[in-house]
Every structure is written in structure tokens, then in C-alpha cells.
C-alpha positions in Angstrom: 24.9 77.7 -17.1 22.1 74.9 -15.4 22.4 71.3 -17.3 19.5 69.4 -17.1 20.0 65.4 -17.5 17.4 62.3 -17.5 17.9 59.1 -18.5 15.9 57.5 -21.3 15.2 53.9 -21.3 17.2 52.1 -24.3 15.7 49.7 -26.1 18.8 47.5 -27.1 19.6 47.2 -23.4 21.1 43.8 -22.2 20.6 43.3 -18.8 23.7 42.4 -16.8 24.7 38.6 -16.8 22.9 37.4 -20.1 24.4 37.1 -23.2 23.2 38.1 -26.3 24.9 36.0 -29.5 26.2 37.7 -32.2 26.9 37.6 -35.7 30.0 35.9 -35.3 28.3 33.6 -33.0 25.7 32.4 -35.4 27.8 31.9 -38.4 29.9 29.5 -36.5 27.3 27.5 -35.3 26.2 27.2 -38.8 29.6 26.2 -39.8 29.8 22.3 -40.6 32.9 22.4 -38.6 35.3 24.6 -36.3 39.5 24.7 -36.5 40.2 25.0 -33.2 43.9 24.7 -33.1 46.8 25.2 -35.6 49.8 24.0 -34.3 52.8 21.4 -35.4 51.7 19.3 -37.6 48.2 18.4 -37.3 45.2 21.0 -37.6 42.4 20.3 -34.7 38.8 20.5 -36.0 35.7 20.3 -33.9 32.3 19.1 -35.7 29.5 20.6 -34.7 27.1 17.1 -35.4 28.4 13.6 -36.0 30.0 12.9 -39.1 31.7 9.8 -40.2 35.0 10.8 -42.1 35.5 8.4 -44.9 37.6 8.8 -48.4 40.0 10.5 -46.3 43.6 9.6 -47.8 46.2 9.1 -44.9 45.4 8.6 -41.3 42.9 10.8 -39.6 43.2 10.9 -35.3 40.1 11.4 -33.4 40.1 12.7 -30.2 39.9 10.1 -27.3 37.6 12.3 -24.9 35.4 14.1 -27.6 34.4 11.7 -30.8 33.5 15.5 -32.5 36.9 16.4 -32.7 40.2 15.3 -35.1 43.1 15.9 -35.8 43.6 16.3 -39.9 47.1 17.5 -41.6 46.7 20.1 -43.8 46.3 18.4 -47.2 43.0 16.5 -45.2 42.0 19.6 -44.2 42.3 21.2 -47.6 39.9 18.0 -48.5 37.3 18.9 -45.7 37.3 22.7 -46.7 36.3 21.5 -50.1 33.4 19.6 -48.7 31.9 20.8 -45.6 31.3 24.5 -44.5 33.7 25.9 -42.3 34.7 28.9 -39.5 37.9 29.7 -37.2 37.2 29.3 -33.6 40.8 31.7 -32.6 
């Protein structure tokens, strides 16, 4: 038995060291805004453009080193889900 073998050039090839986004990608840069941690008892969200958060009821902690990001409990972020667009980033 002789195997003959050749390679054929793909057209979906990614050459090594770029990166191609994907789906996932895109929808969460379309996403209003990100939840980027869960834990205890604020919720970290990360806004992908400015946004001034007013009509918020209680009080909402922004991020020292990034104005983007705050720190919502979970009724204010029940309250953002029902006005902005949203994805998991985890």
C-alpha cells in the first residue's frame, strides 16, 4: 500500500500570533455593559462608553481607577438589565 499526501492551502487559515474575534467577541462589545464580577454583595459592571447613572435608588460605587466601572447590588442591577443591553464577561 503507497499513501500519497499534499497539503492544500486552507482558506480560513489564521496565521500564528493574530487573533481573529469571534461571535462571542462581537456580541459583548455590542453589549451596553459587561458584569465582570459576582461576588459578596455587590455585582461589578464595566461600561463599555460613558454613562451617567442617575434614578438609581440606593448608593451606587464607582471604581476609583476606572470611571467605566461600578459596583451595583443586585436590585440596581436588576434596574440596569431592564434598561441597557447586557453580556457576562466570566
Amino acid at each position: 500500500m503507497k499513501v500519497e499526501a499534499y497539503f492544500v492551502p486552507n482558506p480560513n487559515y489564521i496565521p500564528k500570533g493574530t487573533y481573529k474575534p469571534t461571535a462571542l467577541d462581537e456580541e459583548k462589545a455590542c453589549a451596553d455593559f459587561l458584569i465582570t464580577d459576582c461576588g459578596g454583595r455587590r455585582t461589578e459592571v464595566r461600561f463599555n462608553h460613558d454613562v451617567v447613572l442617575s434614578g438609581m435608588k440606593g448608593r451606587v460605587e464607582r471604581c476609583e481607577s476606572n470611571p467605566r466601572i461600578y459596583y451595583v447590588t443586585d436590585r440596581q442591577l436588576d434596574y440596569l438589565k431592564s434598561k441597557f443591553t447586557y453580556a457576562c464577561d466570566f
